[in-house]
N, C-alpha and C positions, 0 to 999 in steps of 0.2 A: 551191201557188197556189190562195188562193180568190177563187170567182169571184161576183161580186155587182155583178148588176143595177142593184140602188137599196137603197138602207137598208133599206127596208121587206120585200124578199124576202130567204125564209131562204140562209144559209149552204152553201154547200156546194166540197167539194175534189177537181176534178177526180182521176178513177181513176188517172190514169198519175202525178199528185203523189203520191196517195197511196201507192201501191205503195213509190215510191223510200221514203217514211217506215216503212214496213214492213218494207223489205228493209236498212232502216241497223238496223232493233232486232237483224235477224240478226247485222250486224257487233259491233254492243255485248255479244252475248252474246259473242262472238269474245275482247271486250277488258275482260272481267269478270273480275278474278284468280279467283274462285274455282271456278273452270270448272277441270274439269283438264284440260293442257296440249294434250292432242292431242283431245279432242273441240273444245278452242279452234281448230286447224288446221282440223278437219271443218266448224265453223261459217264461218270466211273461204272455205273452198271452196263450200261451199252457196251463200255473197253472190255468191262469182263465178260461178257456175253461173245459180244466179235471172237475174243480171243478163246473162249473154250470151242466157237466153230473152226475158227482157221485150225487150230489143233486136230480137232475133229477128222477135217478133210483134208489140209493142205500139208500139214505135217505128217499126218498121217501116210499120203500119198509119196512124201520124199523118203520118208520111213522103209518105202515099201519098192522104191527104187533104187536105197542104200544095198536093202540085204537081198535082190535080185540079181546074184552072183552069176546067172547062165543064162538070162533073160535079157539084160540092160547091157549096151558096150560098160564098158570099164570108166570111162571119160565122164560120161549121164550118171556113172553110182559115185565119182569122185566129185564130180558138180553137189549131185545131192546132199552129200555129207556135209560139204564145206557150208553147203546154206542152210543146214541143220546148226551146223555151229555155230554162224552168224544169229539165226536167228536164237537158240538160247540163250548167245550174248548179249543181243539186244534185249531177251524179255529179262532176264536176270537185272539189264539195269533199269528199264520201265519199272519191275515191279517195285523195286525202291520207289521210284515215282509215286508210283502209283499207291504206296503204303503209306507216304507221307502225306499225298492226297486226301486222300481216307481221314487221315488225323485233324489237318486243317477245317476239310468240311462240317464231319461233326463235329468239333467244336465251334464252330460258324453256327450250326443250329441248336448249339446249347447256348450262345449267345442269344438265342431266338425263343428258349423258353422249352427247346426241345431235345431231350433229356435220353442219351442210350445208359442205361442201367447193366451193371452187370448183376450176378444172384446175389453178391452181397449187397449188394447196396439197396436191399427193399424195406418199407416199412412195414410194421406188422399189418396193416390194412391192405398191402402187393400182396404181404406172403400168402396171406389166405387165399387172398384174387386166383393168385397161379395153381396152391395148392387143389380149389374149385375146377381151375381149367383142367389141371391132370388128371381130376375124378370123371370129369364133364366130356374131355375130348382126345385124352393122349393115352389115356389107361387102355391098354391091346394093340397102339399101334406105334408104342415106342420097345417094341418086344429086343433087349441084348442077344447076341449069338457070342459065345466063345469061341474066342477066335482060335484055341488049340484046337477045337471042335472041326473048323470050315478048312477045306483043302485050299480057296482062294477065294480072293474076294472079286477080283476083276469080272465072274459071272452078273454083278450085282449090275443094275443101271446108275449108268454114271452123272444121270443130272440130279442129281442129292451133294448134301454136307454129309460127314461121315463124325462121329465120337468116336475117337478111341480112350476107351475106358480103364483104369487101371483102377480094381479094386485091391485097396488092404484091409483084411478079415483081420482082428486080433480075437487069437484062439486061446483060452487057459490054459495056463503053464508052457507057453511056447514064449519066448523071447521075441521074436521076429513074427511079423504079421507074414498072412499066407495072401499072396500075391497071385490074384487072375487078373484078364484082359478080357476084356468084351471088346462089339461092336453094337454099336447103335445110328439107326439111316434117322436123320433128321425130318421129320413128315414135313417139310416144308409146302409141296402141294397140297396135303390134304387140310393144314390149316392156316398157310400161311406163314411166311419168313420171321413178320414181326409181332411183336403180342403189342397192344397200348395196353397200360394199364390204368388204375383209379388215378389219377391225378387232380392237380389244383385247378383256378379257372385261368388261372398267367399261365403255368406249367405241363407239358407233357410230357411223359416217362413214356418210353417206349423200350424193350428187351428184343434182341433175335433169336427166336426161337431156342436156338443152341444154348443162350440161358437160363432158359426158362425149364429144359432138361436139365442140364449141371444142378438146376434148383430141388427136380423132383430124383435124384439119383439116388435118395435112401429109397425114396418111395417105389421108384423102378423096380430096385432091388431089394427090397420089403421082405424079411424073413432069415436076414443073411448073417443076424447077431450084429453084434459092433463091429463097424468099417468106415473106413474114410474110403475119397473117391477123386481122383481128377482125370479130368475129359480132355481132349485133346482132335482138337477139328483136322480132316482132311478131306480133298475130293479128288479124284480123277478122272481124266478124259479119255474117251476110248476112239479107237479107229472107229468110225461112220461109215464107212463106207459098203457098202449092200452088195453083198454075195447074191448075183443073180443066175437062178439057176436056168440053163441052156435049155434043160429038157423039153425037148416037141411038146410034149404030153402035158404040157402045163399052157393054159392061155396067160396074156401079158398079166392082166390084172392078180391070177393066180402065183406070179412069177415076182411082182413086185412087192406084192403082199409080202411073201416068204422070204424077201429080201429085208424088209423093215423089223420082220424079225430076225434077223443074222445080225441087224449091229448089235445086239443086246451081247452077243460072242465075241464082238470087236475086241483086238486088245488094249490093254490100257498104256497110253503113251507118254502121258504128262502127269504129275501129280505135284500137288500144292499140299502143303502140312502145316501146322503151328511149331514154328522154330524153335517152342517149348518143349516141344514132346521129348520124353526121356529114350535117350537113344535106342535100349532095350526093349522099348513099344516102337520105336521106327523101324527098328531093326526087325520084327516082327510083323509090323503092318507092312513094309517092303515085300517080305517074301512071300506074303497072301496075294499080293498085284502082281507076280512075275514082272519085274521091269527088268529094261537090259540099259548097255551104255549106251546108244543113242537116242534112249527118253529123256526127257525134259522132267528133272525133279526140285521142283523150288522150294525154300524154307521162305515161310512169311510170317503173319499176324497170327492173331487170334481165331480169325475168322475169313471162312474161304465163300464161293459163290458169290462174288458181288454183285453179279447181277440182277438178285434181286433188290438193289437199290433201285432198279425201274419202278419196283410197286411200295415205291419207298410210302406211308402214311403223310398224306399234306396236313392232318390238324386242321381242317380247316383255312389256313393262314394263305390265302391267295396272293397274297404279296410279296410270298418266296417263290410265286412261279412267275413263268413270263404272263404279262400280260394275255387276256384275250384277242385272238384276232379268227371274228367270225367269217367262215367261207362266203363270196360273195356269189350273188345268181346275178348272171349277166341277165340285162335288159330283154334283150331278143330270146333268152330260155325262160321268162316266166311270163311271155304273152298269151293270149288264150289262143293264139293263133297256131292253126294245126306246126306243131314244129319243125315236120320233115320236109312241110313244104317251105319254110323257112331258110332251112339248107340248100334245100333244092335251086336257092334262090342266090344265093353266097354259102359261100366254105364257112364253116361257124369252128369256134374252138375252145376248150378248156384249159388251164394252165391249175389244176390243183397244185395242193391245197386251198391256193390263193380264192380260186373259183369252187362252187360247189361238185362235188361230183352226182349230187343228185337230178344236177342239168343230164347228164348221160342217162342215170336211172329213167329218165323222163323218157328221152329217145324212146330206149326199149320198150318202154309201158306202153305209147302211143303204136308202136312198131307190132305189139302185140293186141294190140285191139282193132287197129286199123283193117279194115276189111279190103283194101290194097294192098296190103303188104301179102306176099305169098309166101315167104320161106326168108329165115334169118339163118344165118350161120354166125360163130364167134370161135376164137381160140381162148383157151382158160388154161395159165399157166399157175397163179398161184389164187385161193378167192377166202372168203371171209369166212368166219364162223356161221353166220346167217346171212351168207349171202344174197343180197336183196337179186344181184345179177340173174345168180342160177334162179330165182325164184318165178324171176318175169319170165323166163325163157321156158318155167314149166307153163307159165299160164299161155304164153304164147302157142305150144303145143298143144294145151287144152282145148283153145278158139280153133285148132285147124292149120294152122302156121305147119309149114313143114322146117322145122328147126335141127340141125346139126349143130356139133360142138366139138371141137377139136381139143382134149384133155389131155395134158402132159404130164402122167404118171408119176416122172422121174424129176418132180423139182423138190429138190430135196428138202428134208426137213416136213415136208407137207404130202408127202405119196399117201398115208395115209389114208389124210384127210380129201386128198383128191378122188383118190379109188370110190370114199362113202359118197360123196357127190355124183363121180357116173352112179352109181347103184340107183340112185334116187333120179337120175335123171333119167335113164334107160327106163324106168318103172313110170316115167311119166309119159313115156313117146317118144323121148328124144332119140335120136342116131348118134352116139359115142363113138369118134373116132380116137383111136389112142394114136396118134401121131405116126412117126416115121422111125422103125427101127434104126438105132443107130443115128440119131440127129434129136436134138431135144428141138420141138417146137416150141419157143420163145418167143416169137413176132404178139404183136396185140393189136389184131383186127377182128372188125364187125362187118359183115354185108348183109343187108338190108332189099331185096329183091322184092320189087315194087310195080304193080301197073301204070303208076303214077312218077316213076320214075327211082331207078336204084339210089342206094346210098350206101357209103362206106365210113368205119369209122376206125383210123388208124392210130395206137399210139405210140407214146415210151415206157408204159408204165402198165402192169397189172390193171384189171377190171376186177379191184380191190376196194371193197369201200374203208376198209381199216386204215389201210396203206395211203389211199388217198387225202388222209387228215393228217400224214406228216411225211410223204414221199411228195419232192417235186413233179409232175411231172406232164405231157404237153400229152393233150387228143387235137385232131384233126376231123373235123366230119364234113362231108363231100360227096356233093352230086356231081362232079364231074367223070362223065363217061370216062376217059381213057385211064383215070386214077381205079374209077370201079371196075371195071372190067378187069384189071389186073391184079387186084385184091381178091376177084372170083375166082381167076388162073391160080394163086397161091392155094387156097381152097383144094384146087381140084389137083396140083402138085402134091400136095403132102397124102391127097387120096392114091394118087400115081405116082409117085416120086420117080421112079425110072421111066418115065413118057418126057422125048424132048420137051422143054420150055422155053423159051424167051420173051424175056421183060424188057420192056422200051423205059418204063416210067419208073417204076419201080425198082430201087435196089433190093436183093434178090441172094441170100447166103442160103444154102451152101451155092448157087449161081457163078452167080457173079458180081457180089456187091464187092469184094476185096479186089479184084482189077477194076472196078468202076473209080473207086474209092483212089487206086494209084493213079490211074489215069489224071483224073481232076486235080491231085496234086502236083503230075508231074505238068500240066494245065498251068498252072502258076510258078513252076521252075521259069516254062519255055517264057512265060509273060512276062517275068522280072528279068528275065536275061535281054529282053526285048525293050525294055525299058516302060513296059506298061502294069498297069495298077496290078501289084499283086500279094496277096496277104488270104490266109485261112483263118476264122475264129470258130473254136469247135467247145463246147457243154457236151460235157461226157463222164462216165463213171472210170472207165481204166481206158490203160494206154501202154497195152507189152507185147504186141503182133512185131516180132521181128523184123518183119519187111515196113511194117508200118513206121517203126522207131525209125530204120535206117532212112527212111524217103522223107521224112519232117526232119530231119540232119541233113541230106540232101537239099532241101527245100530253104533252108534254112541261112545255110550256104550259099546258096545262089542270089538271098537278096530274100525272101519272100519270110514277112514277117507273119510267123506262128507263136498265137494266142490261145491259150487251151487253159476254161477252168472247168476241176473235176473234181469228181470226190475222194476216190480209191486208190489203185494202183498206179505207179505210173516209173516205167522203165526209161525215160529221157533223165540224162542229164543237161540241163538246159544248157546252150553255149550262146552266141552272140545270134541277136532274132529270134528268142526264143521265148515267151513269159507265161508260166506255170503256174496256178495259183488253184489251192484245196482249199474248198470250204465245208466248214462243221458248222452248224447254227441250228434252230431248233426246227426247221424240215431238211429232211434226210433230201439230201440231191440227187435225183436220179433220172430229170431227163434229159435225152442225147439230141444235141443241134451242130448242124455241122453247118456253115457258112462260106463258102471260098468266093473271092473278090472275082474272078472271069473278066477280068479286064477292067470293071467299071459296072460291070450285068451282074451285081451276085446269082450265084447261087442256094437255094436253101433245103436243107431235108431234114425232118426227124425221124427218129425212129427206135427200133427197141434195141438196137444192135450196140456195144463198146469194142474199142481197136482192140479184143482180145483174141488170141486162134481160134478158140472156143465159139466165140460170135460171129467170126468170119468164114470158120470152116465148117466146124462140127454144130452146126446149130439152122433151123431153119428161122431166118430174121429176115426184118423188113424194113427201110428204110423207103419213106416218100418225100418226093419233092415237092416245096409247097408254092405255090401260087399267087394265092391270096397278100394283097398288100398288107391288110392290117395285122394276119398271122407276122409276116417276114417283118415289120415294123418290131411288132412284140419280141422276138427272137431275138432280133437284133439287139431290143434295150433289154433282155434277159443274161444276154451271153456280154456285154458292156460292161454292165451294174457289176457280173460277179468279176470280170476280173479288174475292176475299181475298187475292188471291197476290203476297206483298212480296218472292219472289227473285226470279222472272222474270216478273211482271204490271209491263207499265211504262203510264202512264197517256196514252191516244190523245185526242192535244189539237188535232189537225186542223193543226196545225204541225211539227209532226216534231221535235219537242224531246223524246220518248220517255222520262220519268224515271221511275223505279223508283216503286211506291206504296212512302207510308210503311207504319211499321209494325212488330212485331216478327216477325222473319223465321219465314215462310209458305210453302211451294211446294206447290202442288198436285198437279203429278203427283206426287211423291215421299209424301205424302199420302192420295192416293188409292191409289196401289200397296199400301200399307204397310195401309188399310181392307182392298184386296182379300185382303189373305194373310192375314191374320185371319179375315176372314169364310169363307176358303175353310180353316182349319183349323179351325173352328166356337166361336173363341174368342168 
């Protein structure tokens, strides 16, 4: 949906349109034959996964600005509505896509030897197999509820598949069988989505769990006399969003906790069914979910949660994924040479995946042994299961290091898991600081405070090592004084937040990176109007900062050619000077390089920050400028390659028609992996 005013004001595509356009490029790489097969599975799982989040929060959130009758002007609740209905229209015809997707692939992997079963189709050597598993592991935790029994269902949590069960009892002497409904939650966490079963040595049989129930449903209901039975899948998505409560009387960590248990109350806003379901069970499972008219109710397949096609079974068969491509350890991170003196000596940098992140793990180690080093600080906005980061940073507390950590509660999905992290950290020595009410701190910086001289280590990207083997994304590490000192000042802002600040080097939100940010552009308006060199190339996740959109259509206008590849959102309709290009491929893109031409002198920064309000206003972010030639060399052929890229660069035309750039076939990451292992063999 774009939304326009009057002729005369620019263009632009509301966020939650755009997103849906973004999140269908995912599905087209799903239905790109030359994907091989089961990274094609991992790509439909990811579309279904994105999309029960954006539900989650984004819809959720317009949801809740439709029916805020005395709270929103009138204009904001009739905005809302209309891109509630854009986007149900838009998922309504995705999910056709994306059902016929679904068909194509597995049959692509029955071509391959691998096999979805439904319950009838087993042999008597499956049936025992399964009927073993339901003795072994389902028996107590596939427990039915009658649904005349349960007041609603929406209390339930909504990351499960759902059965709805229709029993017929045939009673003596009754004519007509005696009809109940059950529910039954699909234990897919506690045993997994899919069963392998006994198969041949060419052959694999695989079931989704939800068959493998439909299989054991006398057995469930064991005692019940003669009955037939059919199942019928559903799942729903509920509002996310965390009822935080105000009370003084409660500390942050107690506040956010009690928050993460509120979504479990959320209501449910979307729901997906099997198109089979006999009306009088939908009709039924309906009014257990309280939905109203502006939820999102889709009829589809057989089968709902795609997303766990991510942990789809490989068989073994490595030649239905992508290829291997091993992270590389740059030269200067695996010398025995102490490494911070190394830095100390040039800006050093990582560009994961591509490079290892265990070059950074290194930093830290040596940073905490190093008997110069006095006191480390770091920000942690999202971190691993076993995070190797948090782990150095205890031992670094343990040698004496005086260590702080800046921990952002509120990144969603993971509060959590972030809350258990302070506990264990605070338990080690460390000083927990929970950030800045009111501002999520997002920025990803290290300081490093040293007799031997400071260092800082600034990036785009979490201090994740999960994330790090399939998120793009650039670190910077740096002894120079004027970058470190003000990486210290952020530090000691987010401890003071209302103490003046000012940043010379550093871009600087909530600050002042958003007028730094207009400035510079409007830098290459006054240049092109003058007749000198003028062009921006910006690597970014989104692009819907109102003022933002309006000043690259300004820019754009005047002469000043804007180049932008990104992954996400993005509120431009391209017009003339403008080239927009998303890319999907198998690392997720996510770091931000902004480039402006300054006559002939570029300019370069990364950092954690996207042109969204969010990262402009309401967030503390950090953008640095870089220096070093070989980094700005790298930038430059990162942010080039992607918008060259005719496999997976498809051209973002503010309509969601996503079509491949021409060209002779391009791929960037594949490209740029292939520079780095060269470069790192010193060819």
């Amino acid at each position: 949906m774009v939304s326009k005013k009057d002729s005369a004001e620019v263009r632009y595509v509301e966020r939650d349109v755009s997103w849906m356009y973004f999140n269908r490029r995912i599905l087209q790489e799903a239905e790109k034959p030359g994907v091989p097969v089961l990274e094609r599975m991992s790509f439909l799982g990811i579309y279904s996964n994105n999309l029960d989040e954006f539900f989650r929060v984004r819809v959720a959130s317009l949801n809740r600005i439709a029916d805020s009758k005395d709270k929103v002007p009138k204009a904001e609740r009739e905005r809302a509505k209309e891109t509630i209905k854009e986007i149900n229209r838009l998922n309504a015809a995705y999910n056709k896509e994306f059902e016929h997707a679904v068909g194509v692939v597995t049959g692509e992997l029955a071509n391959h030897g691998i096999r979805l079963l439904h319950e009838t189709d087993l042999d008597e050597e499956q049936k025992l197999f399964i009927k073993r598993l339901y003795l072994d592991r389902l028996n107590g935790i596939t427990n039915p509820v009658w649904l005349d029994e349960i007041k609603e269902i929406g209390d339930s949590y909504d990351d499960s598949i759902y059965l709805a069960v229709k029993r017929s009892q045939w009673v003596e002497g009754k004519k007509k069988p005696v009809v109940m409904h059950a529910l039954i939650k699909v234990p897919g966490r506690e045993v997994g989505r899919f069963v392998e079963l006994p198969s041949s040595a060419d052959r694999h049989d695989i079931m989704f769990l939800d068959d493998v129930i439909r299989f054991c449903l006398p057995l469930i209901f064991i005692g019940g006399g003669k009955c037939s039975y059919e199942a019928y899948s559903f799942k729903f998505t509920k509002d996310a969003e965390m009822d935080i409560d105000n009370d003084l009387s409660y500390g942050v960590v107690q506040k956010v906790a009690k928050g993460v248990k509120s979504r479990k109350r959320g209501e449910p806003i979307r729901v997906i069914y099997d198109e089979h379901m006999p009306k009088d069970l939908l009709r039924k499972v309906m009014s257990k979910l309280n939905v109203d008219q502006l939820d999102t109710i889709v009829s589809g397949g057989r089968y709902q949660n795609h997303k766990d096609f991510m942990a789809f079974p490989g068989c073994g068969l490595k030649e239905l994924r992508y290829p291997a491509w091993t992270p590389i350890v740059k030269p200067e991170m695996e010398t025995e040479e102490c490494v911070l003196d190394t830095i100390r000596r040039k800006d050093r940098f990582l560009h994961v995946p591509y490079h290892s992140f265990n070059s950074f793990i290194r930093v830290l180690r040596e940073a905490a042994l190093n008997p110069d080093v006095r006191e480390i600080r770091a920000t942690l906005y999202r971190l691993a299961k076993d995070s190797k980061v948090v782990n150095t940073l205890i031992c670094a507390a343990r040698n004496g290091k005086k260590v702080s950590v800046v921990i952002e509660l509120l990144a969603r999905f993971d509060e959590e898991s972030n809350i258990n992290w302070s506990k264990r950290m605070q338990e080690a020595g460390i000083e927990v600081v929970f950030g800045v009410e009111g501002l999520k701190v997002h920025s990803k910086l290290v300081y490093i405070g040293c007799r031997g001289g400071d260092i800082a280590c600034i990036g785009t990207g979490n201090f994740h090592e999960g994330n790090a083997k399939t998120y793009t994304d650039y670190m910077v590490m740096t002894a120079r004084p004027s970058l470190v000192r003000e990486v210290r000042k952020v530090f000691d802002f987010i401890r003071k937040p209302f103490k003046p600040v000012r940043f010379r080097e550093l871009l600087v939100s909530p600050n002042d990176m958003k007028p730094r940010i207009l400035r510079m552009i409007d830098t290459e308006i006054k240049n092109a109007k003058a007749g000198a060199e003028a062009w921006l190339k910006v690597k970014i996740n989104h692009v819907t900062d109102t003022d933002v959109v309006a000043k690259l259509y300004e820019a754009a206008a005047a002469g000043v050619k804007v180049d932008i590849v990104l992954r996400g959102n993005c509120s431009l309709v391209p017009a003339e000077n403008m080239h927009v290009v998303g890319i999907i491929d198998r690392y997720l893109e996510h770091s931000r390089i902004l480039i402006f031409a300054n006559a002939g002198s570029p300019r370069y920064f990364i950092g954690s920050a996207d042109w969204m309000p969010r990262n402009l206003v309401n967030r503390v972010e950090v953008l640095t400028p870089v220096y070093d030639e070989d980094l700005q060399r790298d930038l430059a052929r990162t942010v080039d390659y992607g918008l060259r890229d005719t496999t997976n660069g498809r051209i973002v035309d503010g309509h969601g028609r996503n079509e491949l750039q021409p060209g002779d076939p391009f791929r960037s990451q594949e490209q740029l992996y292939n520079d780095y292992l060269r470069e790192g063999m010193g060819i």
